[in-house]
N, C-alpha and C positions, 0 to 999 in steps of 0.2 A: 297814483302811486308810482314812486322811481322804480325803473327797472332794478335796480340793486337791492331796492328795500322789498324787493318781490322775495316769496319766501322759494326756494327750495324744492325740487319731486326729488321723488329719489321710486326706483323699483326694483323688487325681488322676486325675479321668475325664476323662482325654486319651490317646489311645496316643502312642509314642515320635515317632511323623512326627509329630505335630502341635505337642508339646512342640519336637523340633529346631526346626520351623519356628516357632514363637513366640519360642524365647532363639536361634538361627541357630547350631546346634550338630549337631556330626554323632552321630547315631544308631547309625549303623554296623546291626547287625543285633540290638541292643536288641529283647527281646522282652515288653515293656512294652505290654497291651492298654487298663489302665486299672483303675482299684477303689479300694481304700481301702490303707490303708499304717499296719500296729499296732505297738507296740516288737517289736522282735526278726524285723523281717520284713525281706528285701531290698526296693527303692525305687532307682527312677534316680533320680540327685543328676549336676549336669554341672559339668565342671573347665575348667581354662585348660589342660588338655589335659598337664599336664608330671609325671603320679604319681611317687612316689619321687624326683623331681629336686628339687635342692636351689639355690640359687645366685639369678644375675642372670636376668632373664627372655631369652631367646633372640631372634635376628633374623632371621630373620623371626618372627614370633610363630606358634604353634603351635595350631591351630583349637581352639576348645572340644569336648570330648566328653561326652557322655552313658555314665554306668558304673553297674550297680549295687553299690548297698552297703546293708550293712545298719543299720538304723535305729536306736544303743545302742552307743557306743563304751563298749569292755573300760574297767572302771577299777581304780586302785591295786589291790593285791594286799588290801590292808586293809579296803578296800571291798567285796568280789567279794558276802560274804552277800548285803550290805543293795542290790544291786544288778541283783537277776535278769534287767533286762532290758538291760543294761548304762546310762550315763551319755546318757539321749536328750536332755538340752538342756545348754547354755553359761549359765550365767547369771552365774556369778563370772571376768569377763574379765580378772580381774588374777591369775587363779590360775596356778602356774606349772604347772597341768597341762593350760594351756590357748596360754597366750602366747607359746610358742617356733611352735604350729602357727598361730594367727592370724597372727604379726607374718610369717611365713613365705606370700605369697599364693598360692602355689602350693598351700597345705593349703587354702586355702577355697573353697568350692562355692555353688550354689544349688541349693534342694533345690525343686524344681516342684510344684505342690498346686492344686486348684481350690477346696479348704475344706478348716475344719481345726474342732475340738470341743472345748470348753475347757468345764469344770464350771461350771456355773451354781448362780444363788443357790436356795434351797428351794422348791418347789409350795409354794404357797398354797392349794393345794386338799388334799395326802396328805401335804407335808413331808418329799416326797423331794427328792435333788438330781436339775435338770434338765440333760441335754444338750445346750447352746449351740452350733448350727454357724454358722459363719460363712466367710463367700464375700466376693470384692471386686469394689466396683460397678464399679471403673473396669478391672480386669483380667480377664479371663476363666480365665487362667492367669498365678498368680501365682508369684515365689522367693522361701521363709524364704531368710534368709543363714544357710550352713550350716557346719560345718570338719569336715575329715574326722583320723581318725587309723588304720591299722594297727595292726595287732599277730596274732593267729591268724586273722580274718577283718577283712577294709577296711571298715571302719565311719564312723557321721558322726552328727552330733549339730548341734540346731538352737541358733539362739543365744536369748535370750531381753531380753528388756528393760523397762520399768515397763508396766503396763496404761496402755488408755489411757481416755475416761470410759467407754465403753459399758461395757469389762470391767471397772473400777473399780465400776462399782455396781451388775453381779453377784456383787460380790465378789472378782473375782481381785486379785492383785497383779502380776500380770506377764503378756507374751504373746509370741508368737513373733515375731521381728524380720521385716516383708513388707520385702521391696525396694519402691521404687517404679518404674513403669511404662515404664520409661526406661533402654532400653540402654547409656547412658552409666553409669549407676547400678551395672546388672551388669556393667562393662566395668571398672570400679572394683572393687567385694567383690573378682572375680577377680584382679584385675590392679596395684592399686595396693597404694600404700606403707601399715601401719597409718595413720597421721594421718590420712591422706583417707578411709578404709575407713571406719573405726571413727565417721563420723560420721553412716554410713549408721544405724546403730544408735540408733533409737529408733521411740516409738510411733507407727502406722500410725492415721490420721486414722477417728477412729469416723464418722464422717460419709461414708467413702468402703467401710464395713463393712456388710454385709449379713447379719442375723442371723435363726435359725429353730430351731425347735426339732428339726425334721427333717433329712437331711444334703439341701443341695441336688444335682442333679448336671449340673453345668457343664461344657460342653463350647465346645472351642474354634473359632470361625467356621470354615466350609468358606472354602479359599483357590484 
């Protein structure tokens, strides 16, 4: 397997209280201590609180929640080989195996992380590829924008969108969509109409990224 075609870590060393109290989402009895998060593993991901509902969003609006799901939405039936770990990211948003649950805001989530590990360009020294984690300056706990779908287990898949310089000239082409820092931000992915979402979608300021070769581990201020 290419380094590139390698899938993704990502980790959240915050427990569930800490995360509800950052995105103001109920927990309930989420048993979420904290660690890292591999394909095919459960991860709290939090909703606009309305699974399997379909429609106009309701009045009163309905608290957000925190649920787990696992990490590798099932894909096509055609697909199943070449897809062990199931479908972990979104990058084609105009595929229709994606746009009925996007355009749908009720199918989209934020998926909580304090770093995440994208393949880096070759040692200079042995000409392996390096593990890139990276953390953000300005969040402590940050959300990919996520979408979830069913089928035999409730799964979700991260969206994806162009690199941006720093991962550009480690080589990537693309990186995992961060929301920015700004409840109005997450009050949108959940809650709004595609047109406004979808413009949350793009690259996360390398200037506001915190990169290492080691995984940092970030924890969220005591409140």
């Amino acid at each position: 397997m290419r380094a590139k075609d390698m899938p993704m870590l990502y980790r959240l060393d915050a427990p569930a209280a800490a995360v509800g109290r950052a995105f103001a989402t109920e927990t309930r009895d989420d048993p979420w201590a904290g660690g890292h998060v591999a394909p095919g593993q459960f991860a709290p991901v939090l909703t606009a609180g309305r699974e399997a509902i379909a429609g106009p969003m309701p009045s009163p609006r309905q608290p957000r929640r925190m649920i787990p799901r696992l990490w590798g939405v099932m894909p096509p039936q055609s697909a199943l080989d070449t897809r062990p770990h199931g479908i972990l990211t979104a990058r084609n948003l105009d595929s229709p195996f994606w746009t009925g649950n996007l355009r749908n805001p009720e199918f989209r989530c934020l998926v909580p992380a304090t770093a995440f590990m994208e393949w880096a360009s070759h040692s200079p020294i042995d000409g392996t590829r390096r593990q890139l984690w990276l953390s953000c300056a300005d969040q402590p706990i940050f959300a990919f924008a996520g979408v979830w779908k069913d089928s035999e287990v409730p799964a979700f898949a991260i969206l994806t969108c162009a690199a941006n310089a720093a991962l550009r000239a480690e080589g990537r082409e693309t990186m995992p969509v961060i929301l920015p820092p700004d409840p109005r931000a997450h009050e949108t992915w959940l809650r709004a109409g595609w047109d406004r979402a979808k413009a949350l979608i793009q690259p996360y300021s390398s200037s506001l990224l915190n990169c290492s070769e080691t995984h940092p581990i970030v924890t969220a201020p005591p409140r």
